[in-house]
RODO-938455 format. One record per residue (C-alpha): x negated, y negated, z; residue in three letters. Coordinates in steps of 0.2 Angstrom, whole numbers. Example, Ala and Ser with C-alpha at 12.3 -4.5 7.8 and 13.67 -1.06 7.14 Angstrom:
<sites>
[site [-62; 22; 39]; 'Ala']
[site [-68; 5; 36]; 'Ser']
</sites>
This chain:
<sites>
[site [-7; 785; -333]; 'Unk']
[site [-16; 774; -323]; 'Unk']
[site [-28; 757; -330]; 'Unk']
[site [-42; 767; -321]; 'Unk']
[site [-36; 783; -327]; 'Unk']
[site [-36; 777; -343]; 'Unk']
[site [-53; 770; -342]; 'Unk']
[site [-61; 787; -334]; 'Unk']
[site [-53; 795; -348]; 'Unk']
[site [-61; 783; -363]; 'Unk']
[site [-80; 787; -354]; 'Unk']
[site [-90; 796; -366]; 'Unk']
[site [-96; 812; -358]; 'Unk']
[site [-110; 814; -375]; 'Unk']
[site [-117; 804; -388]; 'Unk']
[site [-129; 807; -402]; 'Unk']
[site [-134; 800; -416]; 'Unk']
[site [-138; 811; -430]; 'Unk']
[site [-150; 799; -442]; 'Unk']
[site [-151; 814; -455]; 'Unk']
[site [-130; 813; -456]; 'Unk']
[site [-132; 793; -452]; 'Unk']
[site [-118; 796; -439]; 'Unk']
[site [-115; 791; -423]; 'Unk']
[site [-102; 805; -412]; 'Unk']
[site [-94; 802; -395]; 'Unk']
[site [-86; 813; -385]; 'Unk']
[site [-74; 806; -374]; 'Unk']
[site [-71; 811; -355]; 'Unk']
[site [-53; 815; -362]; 'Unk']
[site [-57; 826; -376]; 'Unk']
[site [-55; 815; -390]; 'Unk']
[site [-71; 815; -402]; 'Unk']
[site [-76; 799; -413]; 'Unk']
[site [-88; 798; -428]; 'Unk']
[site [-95; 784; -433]; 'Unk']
[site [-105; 780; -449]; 'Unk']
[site [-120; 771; -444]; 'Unk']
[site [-117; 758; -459]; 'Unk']
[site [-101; 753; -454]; 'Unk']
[site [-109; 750; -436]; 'Unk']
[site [-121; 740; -442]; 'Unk']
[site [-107; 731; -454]; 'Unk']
[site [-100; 726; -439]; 'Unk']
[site [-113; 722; -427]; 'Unk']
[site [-104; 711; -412]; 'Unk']
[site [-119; 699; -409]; 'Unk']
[site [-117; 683; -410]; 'Unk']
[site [-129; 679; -427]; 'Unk']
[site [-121; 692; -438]; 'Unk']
[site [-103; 689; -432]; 'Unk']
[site [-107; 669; -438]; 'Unk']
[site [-112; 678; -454]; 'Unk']
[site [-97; 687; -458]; 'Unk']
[site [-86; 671; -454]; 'Unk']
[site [-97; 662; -465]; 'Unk']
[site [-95; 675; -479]; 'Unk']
[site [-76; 675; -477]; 'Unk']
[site [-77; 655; -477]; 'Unk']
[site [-86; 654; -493]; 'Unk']
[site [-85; 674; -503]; 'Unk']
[site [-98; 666; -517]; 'Unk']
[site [-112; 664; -502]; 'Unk']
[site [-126; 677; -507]; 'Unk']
[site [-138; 682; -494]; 'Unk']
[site [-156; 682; -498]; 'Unk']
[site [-169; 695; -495]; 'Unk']
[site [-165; 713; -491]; 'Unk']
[site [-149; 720; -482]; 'Unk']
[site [-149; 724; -465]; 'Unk']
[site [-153; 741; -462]; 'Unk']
[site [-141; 752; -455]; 'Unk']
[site [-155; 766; -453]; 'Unk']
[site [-157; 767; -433]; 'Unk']
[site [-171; 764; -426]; 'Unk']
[site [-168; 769; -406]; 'Unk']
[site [-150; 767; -397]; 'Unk']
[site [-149; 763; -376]; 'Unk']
[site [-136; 762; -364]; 'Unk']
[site [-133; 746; -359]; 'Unk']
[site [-125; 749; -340]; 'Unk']
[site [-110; 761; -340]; 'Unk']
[site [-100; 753; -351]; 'Unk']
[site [-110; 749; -369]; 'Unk']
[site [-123; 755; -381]; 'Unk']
[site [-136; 744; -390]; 'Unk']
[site [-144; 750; -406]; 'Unk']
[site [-163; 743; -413]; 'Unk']
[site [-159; 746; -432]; 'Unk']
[site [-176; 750; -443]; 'Unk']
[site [-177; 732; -446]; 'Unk']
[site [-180; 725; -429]; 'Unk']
[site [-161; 719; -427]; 'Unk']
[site [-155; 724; -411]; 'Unk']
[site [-144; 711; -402]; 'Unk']
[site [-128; 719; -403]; 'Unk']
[site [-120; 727; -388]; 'Unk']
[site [-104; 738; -394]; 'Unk']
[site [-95; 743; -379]; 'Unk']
[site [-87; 760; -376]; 'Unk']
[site [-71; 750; -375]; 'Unk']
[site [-72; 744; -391]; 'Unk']
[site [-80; 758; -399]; 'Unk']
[site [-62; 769; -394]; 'Unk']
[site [-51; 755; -400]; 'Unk']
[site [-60; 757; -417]; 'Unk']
[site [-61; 776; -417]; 'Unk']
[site [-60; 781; -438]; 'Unk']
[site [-52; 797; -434]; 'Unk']
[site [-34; 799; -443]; 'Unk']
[site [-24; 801; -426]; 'Unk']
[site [-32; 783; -420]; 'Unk']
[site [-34; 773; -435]; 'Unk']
[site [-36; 782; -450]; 'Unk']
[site [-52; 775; -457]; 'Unk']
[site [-64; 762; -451]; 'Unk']
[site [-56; 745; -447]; 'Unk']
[site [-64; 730; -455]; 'Unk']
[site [-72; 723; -438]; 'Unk']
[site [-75; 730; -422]; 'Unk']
[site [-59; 729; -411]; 'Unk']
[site [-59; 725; -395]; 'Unk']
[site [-74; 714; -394]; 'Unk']
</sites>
């Protein structure tokens, strides 16, 4: 297969988030399905502030954050071009773009990777 064959394939053809599940679903242009829980999207927010806090945390594991956690409760989700989503989370957070790309790469499903990876690949 093709780099753009490969690429048409990892389009989404649907996405939905379902807030009473707290899931986020793809379905891809090649048949593949991904389900997403919402907190581990918003664990792994790619933006720049929260990826500085996660290397932070890793660089010093007693570093406690003050105030409430983020919240992983979403607010609205857009497409950003044709090539990324961008969620507002209930608290207002919303810089993170997670690209389609990515998003495949880090499917949870036991064919792709058995289980959520720790961060988001790809990005």
């Amino acid at each position: 297969m093709s780099l753009a064959q490969t690429q048409a394939a990892y389009q989404p053809t649907a996405l939905t988030v379902e807030r009473s599940a707290s899931t986020f679903t793809i379905d891809w242009a090649d048949g593949h399905h991904s389900a997403f829980r919402l907190a581990w999207m918003r664990y792994v927010c790619p933006c720049a502030s929260c990826r500085e806090d996660r290397r932070q945390t890793e660089d010093d594991p007693l570093r406690l954050a003050l105030g409430p956690p983020p919240s992983a409760e979403a607010g609205r989700a857009e497409l950003v071009g044709n090539y990324a989503i961008r969620f507002t989370w209930a608290d207002g957070h919303g810089n993170g773009i997670y690209s389609f790309s990515s998003l495949r790469a880090s499917c949870p499903c036991a064919v792709c990777n058995r289980g959520e990876p720790d961060t988001l690949l790809g990005s």
